[in-house]
Backbone as CSV, one residue per row, in Angstrom:
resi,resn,N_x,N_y,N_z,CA_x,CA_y,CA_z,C_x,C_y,C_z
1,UNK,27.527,-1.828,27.007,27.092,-0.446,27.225,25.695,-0.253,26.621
2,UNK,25.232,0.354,27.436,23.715,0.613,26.844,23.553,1.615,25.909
3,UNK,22.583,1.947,24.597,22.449,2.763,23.864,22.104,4.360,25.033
4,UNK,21.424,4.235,25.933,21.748,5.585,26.841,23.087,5.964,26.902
5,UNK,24.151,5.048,27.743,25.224,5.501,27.737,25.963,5.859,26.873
6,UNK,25.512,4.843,25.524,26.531,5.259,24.526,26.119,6.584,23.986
7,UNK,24.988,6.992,24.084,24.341,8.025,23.411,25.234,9.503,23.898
8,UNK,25.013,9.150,25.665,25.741,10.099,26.477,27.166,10.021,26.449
9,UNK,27.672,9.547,26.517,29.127,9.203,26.291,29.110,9.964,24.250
10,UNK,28.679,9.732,23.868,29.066,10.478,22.283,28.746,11.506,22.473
11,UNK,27.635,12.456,23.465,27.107,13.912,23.392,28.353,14.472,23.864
12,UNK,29.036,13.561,25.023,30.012,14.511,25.660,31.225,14.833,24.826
13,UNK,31.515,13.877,23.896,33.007,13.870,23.313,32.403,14.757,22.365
14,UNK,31.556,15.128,21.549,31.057,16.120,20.833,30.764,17.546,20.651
15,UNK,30.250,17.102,22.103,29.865,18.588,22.468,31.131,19.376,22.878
16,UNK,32.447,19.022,22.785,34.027,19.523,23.109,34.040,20.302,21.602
17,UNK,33.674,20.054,20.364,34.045,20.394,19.425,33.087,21.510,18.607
18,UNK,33.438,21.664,17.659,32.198,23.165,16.588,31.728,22.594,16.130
19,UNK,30.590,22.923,15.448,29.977,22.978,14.578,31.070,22.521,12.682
20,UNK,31.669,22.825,13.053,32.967,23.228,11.950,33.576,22.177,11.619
21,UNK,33.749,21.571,12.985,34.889,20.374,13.262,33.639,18.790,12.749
22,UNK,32.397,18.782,13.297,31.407,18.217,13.450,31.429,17.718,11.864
23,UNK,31.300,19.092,11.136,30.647,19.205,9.760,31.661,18.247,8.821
24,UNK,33.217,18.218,9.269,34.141,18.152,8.498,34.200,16.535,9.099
25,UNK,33.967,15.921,10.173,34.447,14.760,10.225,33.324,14.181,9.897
26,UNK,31.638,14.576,9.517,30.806,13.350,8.757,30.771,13.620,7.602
27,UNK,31.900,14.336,6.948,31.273,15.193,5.641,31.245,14.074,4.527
28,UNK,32.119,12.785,5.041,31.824,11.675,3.701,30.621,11.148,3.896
29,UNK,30.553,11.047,4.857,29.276,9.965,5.120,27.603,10.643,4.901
30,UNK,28.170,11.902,5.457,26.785,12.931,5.192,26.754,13.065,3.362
31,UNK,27.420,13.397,3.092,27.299,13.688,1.346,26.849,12.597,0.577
32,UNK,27.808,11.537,0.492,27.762,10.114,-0.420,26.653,9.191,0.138
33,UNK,25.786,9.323,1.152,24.691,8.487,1.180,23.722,8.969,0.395
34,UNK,22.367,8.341,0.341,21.570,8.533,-0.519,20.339,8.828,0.492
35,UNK,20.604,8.908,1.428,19.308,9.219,3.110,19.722,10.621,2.653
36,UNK,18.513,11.225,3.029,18.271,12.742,2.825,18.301,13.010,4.363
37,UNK,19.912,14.040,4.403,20.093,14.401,6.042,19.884,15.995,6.027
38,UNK,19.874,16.480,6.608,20.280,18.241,6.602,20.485,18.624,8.393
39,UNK,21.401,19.759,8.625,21.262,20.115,10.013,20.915,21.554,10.280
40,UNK,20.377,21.596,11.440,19.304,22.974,11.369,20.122,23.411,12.896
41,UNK,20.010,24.957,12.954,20.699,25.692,14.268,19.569,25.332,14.902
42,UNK,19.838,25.570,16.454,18.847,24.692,17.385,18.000,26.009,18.025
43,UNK,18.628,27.229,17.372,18.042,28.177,18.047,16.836,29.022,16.896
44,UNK,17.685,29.228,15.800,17.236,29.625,14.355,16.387,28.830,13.575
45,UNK,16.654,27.589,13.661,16.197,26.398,12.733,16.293,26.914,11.290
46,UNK,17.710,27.718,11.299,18.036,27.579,9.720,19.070,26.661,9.604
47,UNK,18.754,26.405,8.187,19.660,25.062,7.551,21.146,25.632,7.629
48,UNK,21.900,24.744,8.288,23.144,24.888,8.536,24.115,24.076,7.297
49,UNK,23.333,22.708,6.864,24.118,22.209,6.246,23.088,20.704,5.787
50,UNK,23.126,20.676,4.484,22.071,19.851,3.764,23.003,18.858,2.819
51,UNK,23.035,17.125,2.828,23.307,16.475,1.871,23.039,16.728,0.587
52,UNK,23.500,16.068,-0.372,23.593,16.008,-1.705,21.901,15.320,-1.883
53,UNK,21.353,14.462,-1.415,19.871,13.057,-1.259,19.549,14.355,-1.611
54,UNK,19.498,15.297,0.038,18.301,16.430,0.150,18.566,17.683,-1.310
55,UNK,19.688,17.852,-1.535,19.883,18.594,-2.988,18.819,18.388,-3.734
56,UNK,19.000,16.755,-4.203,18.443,16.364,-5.199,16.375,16.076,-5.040
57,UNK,16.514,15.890,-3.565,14.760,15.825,-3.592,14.120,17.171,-3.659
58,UNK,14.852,17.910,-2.706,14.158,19.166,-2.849,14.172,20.310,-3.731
59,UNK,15.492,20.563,-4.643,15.667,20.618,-5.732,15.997,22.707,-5.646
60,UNK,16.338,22.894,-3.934,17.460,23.779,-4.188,18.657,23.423,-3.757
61,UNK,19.570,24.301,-3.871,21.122,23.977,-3.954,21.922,24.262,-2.537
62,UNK,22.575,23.616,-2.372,23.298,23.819,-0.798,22.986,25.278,-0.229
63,UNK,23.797,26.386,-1.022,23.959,27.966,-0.860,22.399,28.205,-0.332
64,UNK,21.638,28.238,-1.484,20.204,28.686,-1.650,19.548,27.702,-0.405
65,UNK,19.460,27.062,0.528,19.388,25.966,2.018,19.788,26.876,3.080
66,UNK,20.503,27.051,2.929,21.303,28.171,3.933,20.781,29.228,4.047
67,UNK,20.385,29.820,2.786,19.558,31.159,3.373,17.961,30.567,4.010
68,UNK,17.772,29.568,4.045,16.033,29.352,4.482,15.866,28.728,5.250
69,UNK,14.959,28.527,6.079,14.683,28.034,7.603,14.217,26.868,7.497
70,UNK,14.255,26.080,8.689,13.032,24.871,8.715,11.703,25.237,8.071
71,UNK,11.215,26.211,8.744,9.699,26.845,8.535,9.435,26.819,7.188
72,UNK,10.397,27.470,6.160,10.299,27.557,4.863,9.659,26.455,3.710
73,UNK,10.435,24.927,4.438,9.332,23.453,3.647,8.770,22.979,4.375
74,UNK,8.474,23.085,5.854,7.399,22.194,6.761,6.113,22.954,6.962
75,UNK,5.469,22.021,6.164,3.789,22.764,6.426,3.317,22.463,7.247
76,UNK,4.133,22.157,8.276,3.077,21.564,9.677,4.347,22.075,10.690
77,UNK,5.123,22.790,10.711,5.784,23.075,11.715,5.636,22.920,13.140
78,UNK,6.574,22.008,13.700,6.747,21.426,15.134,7.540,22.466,16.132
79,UNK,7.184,22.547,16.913,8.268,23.068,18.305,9.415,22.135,18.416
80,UNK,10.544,22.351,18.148,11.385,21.431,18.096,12.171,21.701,19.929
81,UNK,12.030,23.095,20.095,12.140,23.817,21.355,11.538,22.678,22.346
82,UNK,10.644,22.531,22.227,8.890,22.328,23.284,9.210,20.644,23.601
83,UNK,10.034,20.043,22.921,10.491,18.167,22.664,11.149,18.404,24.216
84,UNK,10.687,17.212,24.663,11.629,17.084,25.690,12.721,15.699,25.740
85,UNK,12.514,15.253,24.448,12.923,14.654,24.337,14.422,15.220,23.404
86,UNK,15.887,14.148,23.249,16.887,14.659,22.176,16.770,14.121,21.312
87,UNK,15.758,12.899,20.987,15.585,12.252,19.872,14.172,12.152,19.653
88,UNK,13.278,12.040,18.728,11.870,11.844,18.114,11.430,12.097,17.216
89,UNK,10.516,11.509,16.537,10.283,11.198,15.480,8.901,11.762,14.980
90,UNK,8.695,12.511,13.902,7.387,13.144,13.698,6.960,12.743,11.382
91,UNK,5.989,13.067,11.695,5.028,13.407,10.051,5.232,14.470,9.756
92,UNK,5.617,14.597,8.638,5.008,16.476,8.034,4.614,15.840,6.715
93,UNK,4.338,17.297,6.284,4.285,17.347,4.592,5.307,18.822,4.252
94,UNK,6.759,18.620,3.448,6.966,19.002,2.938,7.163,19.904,1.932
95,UNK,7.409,20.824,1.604,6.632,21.339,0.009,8.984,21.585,-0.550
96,UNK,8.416,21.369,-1.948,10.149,21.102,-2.217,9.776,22.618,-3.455
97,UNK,11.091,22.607,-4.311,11.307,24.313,-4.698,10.061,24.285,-6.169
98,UNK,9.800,23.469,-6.573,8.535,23.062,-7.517,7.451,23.698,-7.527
99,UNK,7.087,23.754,-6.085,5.612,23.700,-5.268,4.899,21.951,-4.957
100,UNK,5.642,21.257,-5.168,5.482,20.227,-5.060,5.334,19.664,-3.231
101,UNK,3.899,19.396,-2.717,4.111,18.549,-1.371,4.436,17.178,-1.020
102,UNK,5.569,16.840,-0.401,5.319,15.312,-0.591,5.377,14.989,1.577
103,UNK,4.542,13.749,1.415,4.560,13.480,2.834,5.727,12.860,3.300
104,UNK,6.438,13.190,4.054,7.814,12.614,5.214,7.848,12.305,6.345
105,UNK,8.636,11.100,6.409,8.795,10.681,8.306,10.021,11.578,8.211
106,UNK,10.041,12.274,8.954,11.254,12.743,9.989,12.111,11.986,11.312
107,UNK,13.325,11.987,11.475,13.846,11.175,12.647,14.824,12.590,13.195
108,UNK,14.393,13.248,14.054,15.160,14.173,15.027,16.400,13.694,16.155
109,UNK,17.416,14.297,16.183,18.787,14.118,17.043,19.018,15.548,17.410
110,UNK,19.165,15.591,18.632,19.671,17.136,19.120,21.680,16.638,19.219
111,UNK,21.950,17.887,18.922,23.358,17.615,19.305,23.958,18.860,19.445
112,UNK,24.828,18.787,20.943,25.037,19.820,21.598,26.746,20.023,21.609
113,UNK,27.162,21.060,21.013,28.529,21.432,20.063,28.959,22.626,21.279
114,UNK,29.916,22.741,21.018,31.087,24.067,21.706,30.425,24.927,21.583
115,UNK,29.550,25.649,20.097,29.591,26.730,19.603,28.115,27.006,19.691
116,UNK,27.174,25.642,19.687,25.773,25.818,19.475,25.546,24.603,19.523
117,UNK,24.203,24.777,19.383,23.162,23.539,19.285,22.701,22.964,18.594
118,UNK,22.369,21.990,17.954,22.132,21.546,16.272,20.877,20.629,16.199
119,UNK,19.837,20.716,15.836,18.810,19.225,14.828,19.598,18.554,13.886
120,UNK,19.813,17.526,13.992,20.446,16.652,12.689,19.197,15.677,12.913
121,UNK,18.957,15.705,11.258,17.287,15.330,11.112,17.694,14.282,9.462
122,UNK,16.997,13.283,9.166,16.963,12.131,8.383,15.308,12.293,7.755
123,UNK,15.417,12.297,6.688,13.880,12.055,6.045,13.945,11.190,5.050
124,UNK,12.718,10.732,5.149,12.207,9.640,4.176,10.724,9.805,3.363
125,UNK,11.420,10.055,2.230,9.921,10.120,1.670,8.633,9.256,1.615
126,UNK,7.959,9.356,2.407,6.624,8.763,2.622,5.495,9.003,1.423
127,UNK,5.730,9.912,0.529,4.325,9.919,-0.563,3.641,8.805,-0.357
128,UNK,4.629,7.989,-1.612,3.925,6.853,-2.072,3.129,5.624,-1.256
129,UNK,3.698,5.837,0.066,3.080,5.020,0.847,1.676,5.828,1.380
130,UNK,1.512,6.833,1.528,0.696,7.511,1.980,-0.787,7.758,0.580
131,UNK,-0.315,7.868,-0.332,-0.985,7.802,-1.845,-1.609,6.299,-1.956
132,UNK,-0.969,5.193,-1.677,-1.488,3.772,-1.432,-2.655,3.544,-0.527
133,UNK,-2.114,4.035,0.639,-3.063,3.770,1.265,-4.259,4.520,1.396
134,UNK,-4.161,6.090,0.745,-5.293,6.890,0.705,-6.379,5.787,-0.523
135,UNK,-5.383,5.003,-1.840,-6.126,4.678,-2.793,-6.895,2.861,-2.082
136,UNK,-6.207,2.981,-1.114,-6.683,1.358,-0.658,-8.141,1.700,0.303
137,UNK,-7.859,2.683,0.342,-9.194,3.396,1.507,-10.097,3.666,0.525
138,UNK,-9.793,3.782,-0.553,-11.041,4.721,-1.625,-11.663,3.107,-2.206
139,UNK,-10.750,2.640,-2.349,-11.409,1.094,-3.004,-12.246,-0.223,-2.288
140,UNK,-11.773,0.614,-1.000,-12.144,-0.210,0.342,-13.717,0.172,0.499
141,UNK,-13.614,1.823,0.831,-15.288,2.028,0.421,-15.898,1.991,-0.717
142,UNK,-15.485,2.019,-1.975,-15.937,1.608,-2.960,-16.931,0.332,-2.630
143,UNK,-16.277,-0.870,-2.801,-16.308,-2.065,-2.968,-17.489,-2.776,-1.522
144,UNK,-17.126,-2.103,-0.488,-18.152,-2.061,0.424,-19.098,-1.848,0.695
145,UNK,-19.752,-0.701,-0.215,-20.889,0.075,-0.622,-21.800,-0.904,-2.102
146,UNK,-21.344,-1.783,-2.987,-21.104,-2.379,-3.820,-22.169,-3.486,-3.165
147,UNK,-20.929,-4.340,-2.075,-21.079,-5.657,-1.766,-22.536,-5.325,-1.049
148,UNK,-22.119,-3.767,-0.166,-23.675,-3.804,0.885,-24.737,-4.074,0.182
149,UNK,-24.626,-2.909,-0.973,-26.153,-3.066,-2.064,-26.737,-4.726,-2.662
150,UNK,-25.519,-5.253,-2.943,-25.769,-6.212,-3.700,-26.376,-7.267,-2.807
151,UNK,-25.868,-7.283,-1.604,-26.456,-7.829,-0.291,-27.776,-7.731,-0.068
152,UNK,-28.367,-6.929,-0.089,-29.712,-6.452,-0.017,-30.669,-7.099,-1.417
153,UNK,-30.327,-6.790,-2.431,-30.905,-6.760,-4.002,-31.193,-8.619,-3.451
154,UNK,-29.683,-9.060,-3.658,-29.675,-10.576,-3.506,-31.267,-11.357,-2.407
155,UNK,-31.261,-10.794,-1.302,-32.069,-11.053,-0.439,-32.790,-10.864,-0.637
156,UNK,-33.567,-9.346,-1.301,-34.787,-8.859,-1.951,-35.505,-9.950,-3.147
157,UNK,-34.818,-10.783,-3.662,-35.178,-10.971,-4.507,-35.292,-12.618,-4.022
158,UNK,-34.778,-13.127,-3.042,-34.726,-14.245,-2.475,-36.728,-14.510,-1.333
159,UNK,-36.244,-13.437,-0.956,-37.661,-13.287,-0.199,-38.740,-13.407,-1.081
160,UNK,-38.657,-12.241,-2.132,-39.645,-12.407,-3.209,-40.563,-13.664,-3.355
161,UNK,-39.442,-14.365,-3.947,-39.430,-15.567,-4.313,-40.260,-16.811,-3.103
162,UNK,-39.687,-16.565,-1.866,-40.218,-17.667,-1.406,-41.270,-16.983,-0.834
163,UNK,-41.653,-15.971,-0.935,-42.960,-15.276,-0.661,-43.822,-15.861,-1.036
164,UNK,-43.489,-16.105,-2.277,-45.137,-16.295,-3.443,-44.780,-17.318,-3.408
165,UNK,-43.900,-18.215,-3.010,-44.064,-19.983,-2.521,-45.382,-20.419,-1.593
166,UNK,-44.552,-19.406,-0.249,-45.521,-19.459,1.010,-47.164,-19.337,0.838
167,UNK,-47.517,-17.859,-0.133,-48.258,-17.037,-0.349,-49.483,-18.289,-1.299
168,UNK,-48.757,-19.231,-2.038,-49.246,-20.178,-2.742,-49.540,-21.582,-1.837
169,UNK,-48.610,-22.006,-0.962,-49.131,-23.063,-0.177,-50.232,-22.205,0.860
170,UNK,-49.856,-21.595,1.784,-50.745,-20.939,2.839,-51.710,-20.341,2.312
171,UNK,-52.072,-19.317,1.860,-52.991,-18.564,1.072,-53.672,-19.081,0.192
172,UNK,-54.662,-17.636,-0.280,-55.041,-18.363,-1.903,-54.621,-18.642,-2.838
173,UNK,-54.437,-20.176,-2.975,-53.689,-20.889,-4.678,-54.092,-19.881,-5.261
174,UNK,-52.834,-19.553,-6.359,-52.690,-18.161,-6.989,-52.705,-19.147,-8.514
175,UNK,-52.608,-18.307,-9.561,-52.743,-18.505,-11.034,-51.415,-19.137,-11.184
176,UNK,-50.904,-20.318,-11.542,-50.099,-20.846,-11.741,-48.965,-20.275,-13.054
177,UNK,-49.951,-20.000,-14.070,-49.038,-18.952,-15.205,-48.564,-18.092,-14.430
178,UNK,-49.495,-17.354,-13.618,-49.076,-15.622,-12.806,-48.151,-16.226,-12.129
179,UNK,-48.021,-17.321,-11.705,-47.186,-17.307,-10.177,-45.810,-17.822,-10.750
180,UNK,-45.649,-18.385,-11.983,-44.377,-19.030,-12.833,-43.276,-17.931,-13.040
181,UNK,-44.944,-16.710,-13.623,-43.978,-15.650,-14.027,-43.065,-15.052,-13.085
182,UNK,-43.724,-14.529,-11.927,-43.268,-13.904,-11.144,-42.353,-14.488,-10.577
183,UNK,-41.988,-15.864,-10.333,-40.862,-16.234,-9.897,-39.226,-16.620,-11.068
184,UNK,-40.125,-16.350,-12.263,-39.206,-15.996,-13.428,-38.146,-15.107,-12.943
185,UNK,-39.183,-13.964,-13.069,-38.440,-12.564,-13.082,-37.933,-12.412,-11.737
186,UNK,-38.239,-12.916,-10.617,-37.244,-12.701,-9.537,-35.777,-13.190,-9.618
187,UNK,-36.226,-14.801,-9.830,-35.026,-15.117,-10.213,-34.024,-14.825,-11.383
188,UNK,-34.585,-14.363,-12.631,-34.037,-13.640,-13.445,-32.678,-11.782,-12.666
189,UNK,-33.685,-11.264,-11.442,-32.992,-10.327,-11.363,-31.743,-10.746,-10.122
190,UNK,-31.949,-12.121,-9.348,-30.961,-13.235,-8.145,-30.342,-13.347,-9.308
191,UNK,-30.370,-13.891,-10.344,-29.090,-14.502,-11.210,-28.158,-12.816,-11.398
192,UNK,-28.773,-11.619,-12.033,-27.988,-10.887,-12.156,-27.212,-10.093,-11.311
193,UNK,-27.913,-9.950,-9.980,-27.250,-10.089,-8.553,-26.013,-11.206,-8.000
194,UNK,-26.258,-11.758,-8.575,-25.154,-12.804,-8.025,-24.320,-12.587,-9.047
195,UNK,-24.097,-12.167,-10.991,-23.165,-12.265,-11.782,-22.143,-10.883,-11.350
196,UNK,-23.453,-9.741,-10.894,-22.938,-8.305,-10.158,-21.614,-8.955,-9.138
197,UNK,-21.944,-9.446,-8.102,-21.457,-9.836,-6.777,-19.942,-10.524,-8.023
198,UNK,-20.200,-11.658,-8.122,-18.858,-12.489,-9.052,-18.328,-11.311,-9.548
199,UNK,-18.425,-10.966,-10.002,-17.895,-9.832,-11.392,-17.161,-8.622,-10.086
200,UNK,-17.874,-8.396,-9.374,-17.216,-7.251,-8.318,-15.926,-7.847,-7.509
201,UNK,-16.130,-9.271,-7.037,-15.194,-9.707,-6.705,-13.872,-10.276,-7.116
202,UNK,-14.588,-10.527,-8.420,-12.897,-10.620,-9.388,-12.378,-9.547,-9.644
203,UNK,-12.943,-8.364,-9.571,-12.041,-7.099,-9.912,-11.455,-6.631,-8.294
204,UNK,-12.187,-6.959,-7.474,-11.306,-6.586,-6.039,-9.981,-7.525,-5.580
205,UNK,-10.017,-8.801,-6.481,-8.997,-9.537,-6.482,-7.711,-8.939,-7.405
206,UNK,-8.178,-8.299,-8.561,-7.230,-7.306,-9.077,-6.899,-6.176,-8.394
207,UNK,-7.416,-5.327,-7.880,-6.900,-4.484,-7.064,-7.396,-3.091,-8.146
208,UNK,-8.510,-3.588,-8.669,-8.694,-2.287,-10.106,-10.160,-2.008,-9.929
209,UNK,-10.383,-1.061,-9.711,-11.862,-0.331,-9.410,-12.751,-0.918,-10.615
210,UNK,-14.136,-1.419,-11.230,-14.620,-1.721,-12.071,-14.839,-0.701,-12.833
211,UNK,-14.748,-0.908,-13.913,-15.226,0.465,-15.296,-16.526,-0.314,-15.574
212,UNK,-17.171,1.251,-15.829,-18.592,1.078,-16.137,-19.834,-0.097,-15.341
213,UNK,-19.280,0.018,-14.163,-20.081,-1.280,-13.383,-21.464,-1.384,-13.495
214,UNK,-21.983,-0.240,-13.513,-23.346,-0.214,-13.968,-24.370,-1.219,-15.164
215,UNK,-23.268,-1.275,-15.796,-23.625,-2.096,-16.914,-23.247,-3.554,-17.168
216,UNK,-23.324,-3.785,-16.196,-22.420,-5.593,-15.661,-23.738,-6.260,-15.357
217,UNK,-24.931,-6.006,-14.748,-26.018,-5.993,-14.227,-26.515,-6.927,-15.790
218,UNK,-27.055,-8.313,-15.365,-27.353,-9.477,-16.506,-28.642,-8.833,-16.979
């Protein structure tokens, strides 16, 4: 049997029964997991009935769920109406009884009862994954902006250098003291360009932004 049929084949044997009957035959499975479920009227999108997970993340109490709507923690409120689909899957951000926002995947199920119509909806807290990758993006341009500069300095100082090579064979033989120096100090500022570059890249191998980078510079 295909997950269509089976899907349809479970709407129908379901949809014979309440809301009531519904509530009472997942009530172990809905409570004692640790997946944050809740079910919302399909017309109202008030909370009909919220796990123990969702108790504990959002941090009001079954009773106090019941009086408040979907609308009440989704800061991005969807048309759940407007889906043409009975199943799909969306982003929000949350806000729980704290004031606290945290980002969530949502997984939507319509289910169609004797008495009414129901969302039975599954969330997963997404923060931390979403906090990662905002901080992998910040370190990403960090470190890019870093490598670009140092890219440049490195070359700047490479050219320099074989400038006043060229500038000395082709041109006028220049002062040999003058011309020692100057390729001193170029290469003096290539060596600290390149300890910059090393030094940036062992800390991107840590995964730890550099402190005080400024002052790494030989």
């Amino acid at each position: 049997m295909t997950d269509k049929k089976f899907s349809d084949s479970y709407n129908k044997v379901i949809s014979k029964h309440t809301i009531e009957d519904f509530l009472e035959f997942i009530y172990p499975f809905f409570h004692e997991t640790n997946v944050m479920m809740y079910i919302v009227d399909g017309n109202t999108m008030q909370f009909v009935a919220v796990n123990h997970a969702c108790e504990k993340f959002y941090g009001w109490n079954n009773k106090e769920f019941k009086s408040m709507h979907l609308q009440n923690i989704n800061q991005q409120m969807i048309s759940h109406q407007s889906q043409k689909k009975q199943r799909f899957y969306y982003e929000a951000q949350h806000i729980l009884a704290n004031g606290t926002i945290k980002d969530v995947n949502v997984f939507c199920n319509f289910i169609q009862l004797a008495n009414s119509n129901c969302w039975y909806e599954i969330i997963y807290d997404n923060s931390y994954q979403k906090s990662l990758e905002a901080e992998i993006k910040t370190q990403y341009t960090f470190y890019e902006s870093i490598l670009w500069t140092l890219s440049h300095d490195i070359r700047s100082s490479v050219a320099r250098i074989l400038g006043l090579i060229e500038l000395n064979y082709h041109g006028t033989p220049l002062n040999i003291n003058w011309l020692m120096k100057q390729i001193q100090v170029s290469t003096h500022e290539l060596d600290g360009n390149i300890h910059h570059l090393t030094y940036s890249i062992s800390q991107m191998k840590k995964d730890k932004r550099p402190e005080n980078s400024d002052n790494v510079r030989a």
